[in-house]
C-alpha positions as CSV (number, residue, x, y, z in Angstrom):
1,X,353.9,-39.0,35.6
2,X,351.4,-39.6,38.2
3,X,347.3,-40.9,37.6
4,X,345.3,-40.2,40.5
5,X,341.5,-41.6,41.0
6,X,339.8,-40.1,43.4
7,X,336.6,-41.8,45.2
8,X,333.9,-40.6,47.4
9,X,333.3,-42.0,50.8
10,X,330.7,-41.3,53.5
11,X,331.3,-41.9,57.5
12,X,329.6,-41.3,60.9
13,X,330.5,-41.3,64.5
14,X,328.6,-40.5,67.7
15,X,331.5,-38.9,69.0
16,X,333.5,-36.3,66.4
17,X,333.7,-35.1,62.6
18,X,337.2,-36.1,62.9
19,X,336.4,-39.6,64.3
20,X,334.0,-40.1,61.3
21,X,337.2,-38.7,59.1
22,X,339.4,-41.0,60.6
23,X,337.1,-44.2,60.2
24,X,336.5,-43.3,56.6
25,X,340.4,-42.9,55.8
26,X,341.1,-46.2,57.8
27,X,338.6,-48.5,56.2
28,X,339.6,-46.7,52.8
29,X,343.7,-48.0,53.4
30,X,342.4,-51.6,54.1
31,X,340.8,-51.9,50.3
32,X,342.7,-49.0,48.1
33,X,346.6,-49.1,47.7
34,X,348.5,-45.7,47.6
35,X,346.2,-43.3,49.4
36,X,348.0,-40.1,49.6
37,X,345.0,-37.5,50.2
38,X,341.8,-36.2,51.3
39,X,339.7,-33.7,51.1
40,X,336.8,-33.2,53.4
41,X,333.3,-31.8,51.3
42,X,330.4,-31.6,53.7
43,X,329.2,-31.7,57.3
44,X,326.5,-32.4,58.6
45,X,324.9,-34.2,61.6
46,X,321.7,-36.3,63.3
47,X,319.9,-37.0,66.1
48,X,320.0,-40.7,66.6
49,X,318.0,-42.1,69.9
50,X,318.4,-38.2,71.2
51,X,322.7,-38.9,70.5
52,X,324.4,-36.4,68.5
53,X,325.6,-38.3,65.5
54,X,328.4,-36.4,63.6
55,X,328.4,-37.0,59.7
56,X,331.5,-36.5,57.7
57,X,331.7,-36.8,53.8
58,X,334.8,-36.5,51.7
59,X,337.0,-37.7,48.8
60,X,340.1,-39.8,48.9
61,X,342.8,-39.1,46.3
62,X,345.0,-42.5,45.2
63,X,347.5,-42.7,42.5
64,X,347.7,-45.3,39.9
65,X,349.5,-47.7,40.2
66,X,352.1,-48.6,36.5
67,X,350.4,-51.4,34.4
């Protein structure tokens, strides 16, 4: 039987949503063991300096690891 936990991450990037995704999902594999999913929830953007600043937020789905 498999646990999953699933966590909330935020990301931006001044140059695509699926940058921003990307960055999230990378920085999330460098803390969390077994990520397996994600699911993308909201986008939105800004105006930064009069750059288009792309804003991505989504959850990441890792199992459980066995005690």
């Amino acid at each position: 039987m498999a646990v999953y936990r699933l966590t909330k991450l935020a990301a931006s990037s001044t140059e695509s949503y699926a940058d921003a995704t990307k960055q999230a999902i990378e920085r999330a594999q460098k803390t969390l063991r077994n990520v397996e999913w994600w699911e993308v929830k909201e986008l939105r953007g800004a105006i930064r300096d009069g750059k288009m600043e792309y804003q991505v937020e989504l959850e990441v789905g890792f199992h459980l690891e066995h005690a």
